[in-house]
VEXDREN-2710 file (C-alpha; in Angstrom, 1 decimal):
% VEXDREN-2710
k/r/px/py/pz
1/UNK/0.0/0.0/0.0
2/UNK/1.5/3.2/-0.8
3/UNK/2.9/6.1/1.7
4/UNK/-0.5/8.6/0.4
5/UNK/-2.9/5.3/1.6
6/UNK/-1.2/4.7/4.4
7/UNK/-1.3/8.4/5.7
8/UNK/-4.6/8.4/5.1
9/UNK/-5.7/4.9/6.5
10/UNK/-4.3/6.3/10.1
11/UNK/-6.2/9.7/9.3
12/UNK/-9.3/8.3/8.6
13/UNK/-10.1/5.3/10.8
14/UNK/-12.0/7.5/13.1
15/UNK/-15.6/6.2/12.9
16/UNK/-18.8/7.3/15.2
17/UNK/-22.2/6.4/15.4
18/UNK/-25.5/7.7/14.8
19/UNK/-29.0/6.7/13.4
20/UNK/-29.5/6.4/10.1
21/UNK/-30.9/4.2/7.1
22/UNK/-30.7/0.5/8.2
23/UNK/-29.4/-1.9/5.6
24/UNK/-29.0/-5.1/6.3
25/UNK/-27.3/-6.4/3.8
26/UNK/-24.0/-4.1/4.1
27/UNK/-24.4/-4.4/7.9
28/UNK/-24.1/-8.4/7.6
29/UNK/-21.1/-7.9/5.3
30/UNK/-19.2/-5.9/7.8
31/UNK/-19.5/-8.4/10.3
32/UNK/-18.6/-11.2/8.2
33/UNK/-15.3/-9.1/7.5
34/UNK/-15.1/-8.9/11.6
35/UNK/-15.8/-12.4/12.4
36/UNK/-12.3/-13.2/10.2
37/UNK/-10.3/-10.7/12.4
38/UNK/-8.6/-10.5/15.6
39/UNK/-8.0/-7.6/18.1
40/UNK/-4.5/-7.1/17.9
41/UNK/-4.0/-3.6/19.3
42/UNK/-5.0/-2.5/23.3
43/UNK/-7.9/-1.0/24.5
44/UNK/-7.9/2.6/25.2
45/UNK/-8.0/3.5/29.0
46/UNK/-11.0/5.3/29.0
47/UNK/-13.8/4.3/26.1
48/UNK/-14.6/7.6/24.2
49/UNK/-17.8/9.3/24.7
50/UNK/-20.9/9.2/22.4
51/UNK/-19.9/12.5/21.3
52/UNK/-16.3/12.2/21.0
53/UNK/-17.0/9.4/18.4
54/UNK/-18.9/11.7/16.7
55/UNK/-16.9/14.2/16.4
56/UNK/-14.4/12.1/15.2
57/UNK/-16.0/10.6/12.5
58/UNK/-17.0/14.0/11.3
59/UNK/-13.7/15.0/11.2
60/UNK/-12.3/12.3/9.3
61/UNK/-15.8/12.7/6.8
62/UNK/-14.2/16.9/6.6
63/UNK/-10.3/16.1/6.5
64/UNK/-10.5/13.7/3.6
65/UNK/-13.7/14.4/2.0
66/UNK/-12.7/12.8/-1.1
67/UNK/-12.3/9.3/0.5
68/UNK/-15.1/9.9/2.6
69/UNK/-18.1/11.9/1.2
70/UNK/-19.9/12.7/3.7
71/UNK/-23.0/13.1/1.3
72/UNK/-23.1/9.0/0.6
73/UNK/-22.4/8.4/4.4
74/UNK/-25.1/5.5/5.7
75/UNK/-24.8/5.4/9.5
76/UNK/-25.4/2.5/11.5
77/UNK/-26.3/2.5/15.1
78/UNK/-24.2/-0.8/15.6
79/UNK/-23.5/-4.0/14.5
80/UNK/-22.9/-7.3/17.1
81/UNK/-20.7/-9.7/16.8
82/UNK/-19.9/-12.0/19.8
83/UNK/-22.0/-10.2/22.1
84/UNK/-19.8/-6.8/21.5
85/UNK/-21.1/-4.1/19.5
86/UNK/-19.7/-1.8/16.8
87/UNK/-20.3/1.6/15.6
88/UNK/-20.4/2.4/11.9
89/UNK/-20.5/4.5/8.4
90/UNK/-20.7/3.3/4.8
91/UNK/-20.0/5.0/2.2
92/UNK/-21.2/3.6/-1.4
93/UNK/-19.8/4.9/-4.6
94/UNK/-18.0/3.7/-7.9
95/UNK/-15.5/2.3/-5.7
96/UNK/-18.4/0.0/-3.8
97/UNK/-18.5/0.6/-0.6
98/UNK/-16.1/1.6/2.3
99/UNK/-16.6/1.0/6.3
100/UNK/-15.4/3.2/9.3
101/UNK/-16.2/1.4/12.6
102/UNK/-15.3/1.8/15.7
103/UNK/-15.8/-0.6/19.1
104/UNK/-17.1/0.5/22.4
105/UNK/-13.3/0.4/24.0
106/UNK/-12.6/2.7/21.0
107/UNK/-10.7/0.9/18.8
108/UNK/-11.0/2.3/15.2
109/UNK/-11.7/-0.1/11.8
110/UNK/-11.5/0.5/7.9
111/UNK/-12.5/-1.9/5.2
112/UNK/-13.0/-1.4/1.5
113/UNK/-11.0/-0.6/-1.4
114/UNK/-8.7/1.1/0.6
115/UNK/-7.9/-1.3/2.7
116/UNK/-7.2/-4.2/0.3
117/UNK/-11.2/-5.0/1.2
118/UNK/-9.3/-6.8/4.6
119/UNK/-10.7/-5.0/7.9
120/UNK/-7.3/-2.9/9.4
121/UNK/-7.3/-1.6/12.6
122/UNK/-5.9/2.0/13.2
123/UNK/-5.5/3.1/16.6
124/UNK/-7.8/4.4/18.8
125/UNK/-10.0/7.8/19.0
126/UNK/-7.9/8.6/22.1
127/UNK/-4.7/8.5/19.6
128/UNK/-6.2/11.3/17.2
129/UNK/-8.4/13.7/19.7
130/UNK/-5.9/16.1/19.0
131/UNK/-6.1/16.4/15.5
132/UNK/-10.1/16.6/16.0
133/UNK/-9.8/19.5/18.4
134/UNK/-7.6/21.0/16.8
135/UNK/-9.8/21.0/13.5
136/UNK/-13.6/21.0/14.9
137/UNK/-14.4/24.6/14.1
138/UNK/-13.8/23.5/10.4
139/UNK/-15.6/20.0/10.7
140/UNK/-18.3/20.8/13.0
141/UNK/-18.9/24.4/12.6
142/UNK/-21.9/24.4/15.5
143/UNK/-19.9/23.1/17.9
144/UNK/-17.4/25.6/17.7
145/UNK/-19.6/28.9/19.7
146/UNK/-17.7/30.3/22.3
147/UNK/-18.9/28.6/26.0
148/UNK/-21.5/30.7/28.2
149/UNK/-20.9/31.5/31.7
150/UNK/-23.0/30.9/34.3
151/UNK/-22.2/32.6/37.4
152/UNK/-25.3/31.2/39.6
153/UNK/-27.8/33.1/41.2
154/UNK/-28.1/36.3/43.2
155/UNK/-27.8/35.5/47.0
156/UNK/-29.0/37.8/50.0
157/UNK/-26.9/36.6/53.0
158/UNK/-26.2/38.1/56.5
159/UNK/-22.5/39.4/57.6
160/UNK/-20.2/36.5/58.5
161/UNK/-21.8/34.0/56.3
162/UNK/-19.3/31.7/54.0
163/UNK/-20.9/32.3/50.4
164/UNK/-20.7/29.5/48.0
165/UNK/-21.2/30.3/44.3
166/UNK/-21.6/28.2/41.6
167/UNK/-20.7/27.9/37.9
168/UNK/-22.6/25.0/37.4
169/UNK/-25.0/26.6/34.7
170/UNK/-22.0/27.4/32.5
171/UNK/-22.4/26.1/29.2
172/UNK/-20.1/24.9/26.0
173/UNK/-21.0/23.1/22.6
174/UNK/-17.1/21.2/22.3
175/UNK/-17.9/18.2/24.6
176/UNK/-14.9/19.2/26.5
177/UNK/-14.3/20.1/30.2
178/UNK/-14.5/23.9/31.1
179/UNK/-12.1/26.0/32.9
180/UNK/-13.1/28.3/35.6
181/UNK/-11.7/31.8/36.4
182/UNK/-13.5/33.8/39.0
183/UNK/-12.9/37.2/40.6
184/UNK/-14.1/39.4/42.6
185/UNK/-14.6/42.7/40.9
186/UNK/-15.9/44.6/44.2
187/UNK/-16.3/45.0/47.4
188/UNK/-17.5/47.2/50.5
189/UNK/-15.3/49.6/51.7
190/UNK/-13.3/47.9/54.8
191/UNK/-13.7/44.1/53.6
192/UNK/-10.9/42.3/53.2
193/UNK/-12.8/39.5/51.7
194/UNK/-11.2/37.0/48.7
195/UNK/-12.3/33.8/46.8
196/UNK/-11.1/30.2/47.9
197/UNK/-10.9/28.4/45.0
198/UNK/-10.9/30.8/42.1
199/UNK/-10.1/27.9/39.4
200/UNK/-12.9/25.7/40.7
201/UNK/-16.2/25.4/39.8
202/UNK/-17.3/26.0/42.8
203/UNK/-15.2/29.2/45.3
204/UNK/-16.3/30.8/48.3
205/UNK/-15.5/33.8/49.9
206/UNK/-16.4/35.2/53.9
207/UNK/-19.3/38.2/53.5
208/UNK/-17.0/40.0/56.8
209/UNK/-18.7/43.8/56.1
210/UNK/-22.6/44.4/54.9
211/UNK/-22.9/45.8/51.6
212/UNK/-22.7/44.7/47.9
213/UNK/-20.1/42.2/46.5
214/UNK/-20.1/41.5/42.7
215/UNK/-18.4/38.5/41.7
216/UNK/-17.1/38.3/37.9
217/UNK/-17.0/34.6/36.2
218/UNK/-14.8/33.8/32.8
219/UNK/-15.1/30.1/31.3
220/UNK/-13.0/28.6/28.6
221/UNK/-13.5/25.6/26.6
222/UNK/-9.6/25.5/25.6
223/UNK/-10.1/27.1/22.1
224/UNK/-11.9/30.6/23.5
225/UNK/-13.6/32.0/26.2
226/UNK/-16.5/33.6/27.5
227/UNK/-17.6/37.0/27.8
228/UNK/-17.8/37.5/31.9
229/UNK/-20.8/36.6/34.2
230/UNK/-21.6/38.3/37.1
231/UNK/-23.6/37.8/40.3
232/UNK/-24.4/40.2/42.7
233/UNK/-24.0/39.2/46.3
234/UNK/-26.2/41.5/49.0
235/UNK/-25.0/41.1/52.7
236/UNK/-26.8/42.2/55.1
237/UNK/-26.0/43.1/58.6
238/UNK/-26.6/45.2/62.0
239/UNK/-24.2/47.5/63.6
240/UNK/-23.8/46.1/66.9
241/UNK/-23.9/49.7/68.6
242/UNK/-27.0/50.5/67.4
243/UNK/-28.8/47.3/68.9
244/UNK/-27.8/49.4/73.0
245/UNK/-31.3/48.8/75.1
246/UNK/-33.3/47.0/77.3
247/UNK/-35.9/44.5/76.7
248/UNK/-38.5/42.2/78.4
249/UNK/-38.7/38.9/75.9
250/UNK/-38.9/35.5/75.6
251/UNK/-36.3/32.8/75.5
252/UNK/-35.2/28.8/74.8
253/UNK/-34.6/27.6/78.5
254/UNK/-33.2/24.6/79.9
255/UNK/-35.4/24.7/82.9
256/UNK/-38.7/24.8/80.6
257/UNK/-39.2/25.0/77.2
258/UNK/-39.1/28.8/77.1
259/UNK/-38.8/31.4/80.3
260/UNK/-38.9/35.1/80.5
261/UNK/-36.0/36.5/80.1
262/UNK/-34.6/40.5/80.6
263/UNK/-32.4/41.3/78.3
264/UNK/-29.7/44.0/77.8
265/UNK/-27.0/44.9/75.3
266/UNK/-24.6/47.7/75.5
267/UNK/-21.3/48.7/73.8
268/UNK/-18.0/50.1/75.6
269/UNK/-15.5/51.5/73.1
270/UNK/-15.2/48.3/71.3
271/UNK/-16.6/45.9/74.3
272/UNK/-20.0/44.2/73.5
273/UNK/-21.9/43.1/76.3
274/UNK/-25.2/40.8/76.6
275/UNK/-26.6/39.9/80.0
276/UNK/-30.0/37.6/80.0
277/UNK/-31.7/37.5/83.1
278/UNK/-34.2/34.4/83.8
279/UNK/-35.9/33.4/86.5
280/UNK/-35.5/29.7/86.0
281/UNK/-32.0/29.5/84.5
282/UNK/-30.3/32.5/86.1
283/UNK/-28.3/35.0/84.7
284/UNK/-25.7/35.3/81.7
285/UNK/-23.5/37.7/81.0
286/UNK/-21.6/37.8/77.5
287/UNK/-18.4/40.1/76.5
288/UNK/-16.7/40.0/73.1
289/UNK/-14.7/42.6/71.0
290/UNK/-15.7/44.0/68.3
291/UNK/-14.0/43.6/64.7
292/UNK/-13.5/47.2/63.1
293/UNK/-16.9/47.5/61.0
294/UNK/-18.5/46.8/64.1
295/UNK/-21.0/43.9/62.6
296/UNK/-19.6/41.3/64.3
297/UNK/-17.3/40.0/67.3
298/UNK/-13.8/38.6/67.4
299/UNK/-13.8/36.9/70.7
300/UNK/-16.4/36.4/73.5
301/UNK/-16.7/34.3/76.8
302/UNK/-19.4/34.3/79.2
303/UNK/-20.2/33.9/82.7
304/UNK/-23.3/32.5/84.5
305/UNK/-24.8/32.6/87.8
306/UNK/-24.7/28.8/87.7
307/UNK/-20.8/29.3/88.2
308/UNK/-20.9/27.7/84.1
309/UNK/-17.9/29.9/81.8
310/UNK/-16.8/29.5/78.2
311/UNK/-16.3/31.0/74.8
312/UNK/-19.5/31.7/72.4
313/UNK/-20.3/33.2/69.4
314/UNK/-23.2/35.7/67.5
315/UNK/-24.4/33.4/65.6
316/UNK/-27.2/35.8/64.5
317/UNK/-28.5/39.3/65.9
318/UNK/-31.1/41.5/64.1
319/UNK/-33.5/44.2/64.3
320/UNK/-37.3/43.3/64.1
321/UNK/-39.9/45.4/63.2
322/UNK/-37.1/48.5/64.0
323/UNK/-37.8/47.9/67.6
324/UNK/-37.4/44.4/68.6
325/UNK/-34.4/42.7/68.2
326/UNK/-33.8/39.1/68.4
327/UNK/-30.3/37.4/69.1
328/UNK/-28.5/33.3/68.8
329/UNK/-25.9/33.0/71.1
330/UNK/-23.5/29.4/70.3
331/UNK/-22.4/28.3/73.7
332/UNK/-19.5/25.5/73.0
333/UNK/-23.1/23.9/70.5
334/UNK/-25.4/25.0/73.1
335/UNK/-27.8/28.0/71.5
336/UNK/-29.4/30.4/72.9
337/UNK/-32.2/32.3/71.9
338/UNK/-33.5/35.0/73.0
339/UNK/-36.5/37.8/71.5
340/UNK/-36.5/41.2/73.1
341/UNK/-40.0/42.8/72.6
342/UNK/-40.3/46.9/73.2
343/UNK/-44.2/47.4/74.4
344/UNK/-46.4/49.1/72.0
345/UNK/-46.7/49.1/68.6
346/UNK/-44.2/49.1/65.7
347/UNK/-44.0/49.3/61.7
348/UNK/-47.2/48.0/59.9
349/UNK/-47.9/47.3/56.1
350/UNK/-44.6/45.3/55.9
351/UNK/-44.7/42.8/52.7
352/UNK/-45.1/38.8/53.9
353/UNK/-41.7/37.3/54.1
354/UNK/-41.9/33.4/54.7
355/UNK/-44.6/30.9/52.9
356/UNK/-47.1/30.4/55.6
357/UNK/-47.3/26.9/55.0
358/UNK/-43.7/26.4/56.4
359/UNK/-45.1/28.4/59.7
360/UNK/-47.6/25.3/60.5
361/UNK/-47.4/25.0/64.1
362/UNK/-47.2/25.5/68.1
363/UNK/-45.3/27.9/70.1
364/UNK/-44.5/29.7/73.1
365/UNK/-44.0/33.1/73.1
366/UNK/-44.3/36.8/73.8
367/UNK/-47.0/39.6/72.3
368/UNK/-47.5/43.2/72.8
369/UNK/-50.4/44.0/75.5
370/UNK/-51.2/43.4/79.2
371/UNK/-51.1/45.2/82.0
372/UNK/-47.3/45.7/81.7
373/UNK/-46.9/46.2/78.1
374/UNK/-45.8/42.6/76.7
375/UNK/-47.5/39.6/78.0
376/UNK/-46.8/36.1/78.2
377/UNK/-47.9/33.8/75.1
378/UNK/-47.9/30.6/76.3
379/UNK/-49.6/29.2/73.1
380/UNK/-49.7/30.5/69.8
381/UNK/-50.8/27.9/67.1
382/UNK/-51.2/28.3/63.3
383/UNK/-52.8/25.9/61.3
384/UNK/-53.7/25.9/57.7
385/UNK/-56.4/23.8/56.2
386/UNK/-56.3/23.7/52.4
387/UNK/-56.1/27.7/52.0
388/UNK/-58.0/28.9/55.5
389/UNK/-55.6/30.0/57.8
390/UNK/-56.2/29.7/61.4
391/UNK/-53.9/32.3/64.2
392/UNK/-54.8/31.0/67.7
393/UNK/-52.7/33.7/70.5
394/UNK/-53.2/33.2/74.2
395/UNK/-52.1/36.1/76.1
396/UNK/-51.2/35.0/79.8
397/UNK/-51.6/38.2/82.0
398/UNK/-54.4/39.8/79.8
399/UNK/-56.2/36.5/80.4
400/UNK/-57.5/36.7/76.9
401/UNK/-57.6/34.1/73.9
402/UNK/-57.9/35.5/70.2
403/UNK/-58.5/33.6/67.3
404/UNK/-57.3/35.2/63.5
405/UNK/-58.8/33.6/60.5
406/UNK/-57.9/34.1/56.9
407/UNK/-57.2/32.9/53.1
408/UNK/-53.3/31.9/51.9
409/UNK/-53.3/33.9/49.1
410/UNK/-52.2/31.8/45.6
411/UNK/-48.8/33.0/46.4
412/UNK/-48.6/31.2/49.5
413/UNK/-46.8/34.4/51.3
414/UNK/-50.3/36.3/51.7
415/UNK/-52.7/36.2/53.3
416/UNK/-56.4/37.9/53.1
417/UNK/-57.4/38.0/56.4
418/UNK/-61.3/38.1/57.5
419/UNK/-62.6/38.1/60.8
420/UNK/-61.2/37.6/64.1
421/UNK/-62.8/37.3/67.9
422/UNK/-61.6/36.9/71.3
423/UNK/-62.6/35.9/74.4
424/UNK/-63.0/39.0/75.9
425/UNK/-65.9/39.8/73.3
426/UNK/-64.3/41.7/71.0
427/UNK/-64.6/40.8/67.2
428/UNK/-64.5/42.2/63.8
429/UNK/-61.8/42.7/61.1
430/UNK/-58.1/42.4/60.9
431/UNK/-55.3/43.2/59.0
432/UNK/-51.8/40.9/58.8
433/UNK/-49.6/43.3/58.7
434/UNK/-46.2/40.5/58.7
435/UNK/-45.6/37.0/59.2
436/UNK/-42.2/35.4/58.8
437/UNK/-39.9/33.0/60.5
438/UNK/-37.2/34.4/62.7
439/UNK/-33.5/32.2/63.0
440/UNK/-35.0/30.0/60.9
441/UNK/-37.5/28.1/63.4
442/UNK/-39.4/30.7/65.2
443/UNK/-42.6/32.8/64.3
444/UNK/-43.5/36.6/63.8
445/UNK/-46.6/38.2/63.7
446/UNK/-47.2/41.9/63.4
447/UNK/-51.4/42.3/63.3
448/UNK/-53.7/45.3/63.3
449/UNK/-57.2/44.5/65.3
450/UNK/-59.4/46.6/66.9
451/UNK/-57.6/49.6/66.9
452/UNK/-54.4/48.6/67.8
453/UNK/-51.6/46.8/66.5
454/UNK/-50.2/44.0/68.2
455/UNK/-47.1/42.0/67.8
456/UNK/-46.3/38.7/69.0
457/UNK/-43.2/36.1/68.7
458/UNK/-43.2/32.6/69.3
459/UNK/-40.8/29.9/69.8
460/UNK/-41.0/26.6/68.2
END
């Protein structure tokens, strides 16, 4: 066989598979040819992909169109012999007819003219990727776009939260693997935040001041890359000086499921300090440092009057309704919850935050009212039968029970309210004014009814 053949024989024996007419009679031909062969040459290590055969055989079908006109190509889904299939293409001219196979390993297989009508094997696909890469904008035109970057979704998170973003939505039409190059384009003032993991799919960064982050993503498929993706990251958090008061509130106990609790914060130059005050468990008293944007602490220990010490940390502190504030104290993985509740009333006509649904349930709690401005809630339950919403509120001190009903809206945040009535007499309509979860497992309500608004929050 001359040098030309030869060159071309090692060129060409690229074959992939695909649907296509099925004729039987070339198909039992080809495997007669294989049944008088042996496998002389190694598997590859890894078997090629469905697409990579493809692209293969469509770049031998583009390199050497002459040999193999891609306009007579017949593809074959497979052909078994011995319980081991094979991928093919005829092609049927003048000449008769020439075969490209390949095997699931990916060993590669010409017959015809070209071969002395003997089946040769040539290599692999794994031993001619390169050339195919290096050529598929030329053989396979539509898979040869530039890759889209994804750079995931935009996230609300609080301050000292580890982010995770995710690239996972980038896209490429080369059937290759991508490669990732995040950065971090900006920043608040006074964070010193960066990404872990820039080259990964998958980098995260520490939110350490409130503000806006934008995070830039570039992918490449090897051959060019993308235009940049960005996601906008919103951290939210509380100035710890601005939280300074007193409250009466509500807390997880280890006495009783929940106890009263007085709390306090107050700031010293850059000293926090939290004391909780319960009946049942005592007292607490929590110090820390502050870090220099004054969101969140360095350090902490605490004290209690059950001769207990330790280290903690914030694991979450916020402002509720602008005049509540709830906090979640780590203790060595011991939490602490605690709600401070200011008497009176607070900010109505905020939008629903949670779906009610996930607010099924029965809690203890605290709500505006009584004879000393907040009153014990020893049950609050909130049920919801197909779309009627049920509030049930017991007020300890006022001595009152009031029941709230309503329609989930189609939105499942809403919530038309109707009527409500309570055991004192009163009745009529309401407004919901909020309901969300606070930390995650507790419940806020802010209502307006009878001519006041009232706020209650409950622990799960």
């Amino acid at each position: 066989m001359s040098g030309r053949w030869t060159c071309l024989l090692f060129a060409v024996a690229l074959a992939g598979c695909g649907g296509g007419d099925d004729r039987a009679s070339e198909a039992a031909e080809f495997a007669g040819q294989m049944r008088r062969t042996t496998s002389a040459a190694p598997m590859q290590s890894v078997a090629p992909s469905a697409s990579a055969v493809e692209q293969t055989l469509d770049w031998a079908e583009f390199k050497f169109s002459e040999l193999f006109p891609s306009v007579t190509g017949q593809k074959y889904p497979g052909v078994v012999f011995d319980g081991v299939q094979y991928s093919a293409r005829a092609y049927s001219g003048p000449w008769g007819t020439r075969y490209l196979g390949i095997t699931p390993d990916g060993r590669i297989f010409g017959l015809g003219d070209f071969t002395g009508n003997a089946l040769q094997q040539y290599q692999d696909v794994q031993y001619w990727s390169a050339q195919v890469q290096a050529d598929l904008c030329s053989s396979r035109p539509a898979n040869c776009r530039p890759p889209t970057a994804s750079a995931g979704m935009a996230q609300e998170v609080k301050v000292g939260a580890v982010v995770q973003l995710d690239g996972a939505g980038s896209t490429q039409s080369r059937g290759v693997t991508l490669s990732y190059a995040w950065s971090l384009t900006s920043r608040p003032a006074g964070s010193a935040a960066v990404l872990n993991g820039p080259n990964t799919g998958t980098p995260t960064f520490a939110a350490d001041v409130s503000g806006r982050y934008v995070v830039s993503l570039v992918v490449s498929d090897g051959t060019s890359s993308s235009p940049a993706a960005q996601v906008v990251i919103s951290v939210v958090g509380t100035k710890l000086d601005t939280l300074q008061g007193s409250w009466d509130g509500i807390g997880n106990g280890r006495t009783f499921r929940t106890n009263s609790v007085k709390l306090g914060i107050s700031v010293s130059g850059t000293v926090l300090t939290i004391q909780t005050e319960s009946f049942f468990d005592g007292t607490c008293l929590y110090s820390a440092s502050l870090t220099s944007s004054r969101e969140q602490i360095t350090a902490g220990t605490y004290q209690c009057s059950d001769f207990s010490t330790g280290t903690w940390r914030l694991t979450d502190i916020q402002r509720v309704d602008q005049r509540d504030v709830y906090l979640n104290i780590d203790k060595g993985g011991l939490t602490q919850r605690v709600y401070g509740m200011s008497a009176g009333g607070g900010v109505a006509a905020k939008p629903a935050a949670t779906s009610v649904s996930s607010l099924i349930g029965t809690y203890e709690g605290i709500s505006t009212g009584g004879p000393f401005g907040t009153d014990r809630a020893p049950s609050i339950q909130l049920s919801v039968a197909g779309n009627a919403l049920l509030l049930t509120i017991k007020r300890f001190f006022s001595g009152t029970t009031c029941e709230y009903a309503g329609t989930v809206n189609a939105d499942g945040r809403t919530v038309t309210p109707s009527t409500f009535r309570c055991s004192d007499f009163s009745s009529g309509a309401w407004t919901l004014n909020e309901i969300r979860s606070v930390g995650g497992s507790d419940l806020y309500v802010s209502l307006s009814a009878g001519g006041e608004l009232r706020r209650t929050y409950g622990i799960r």
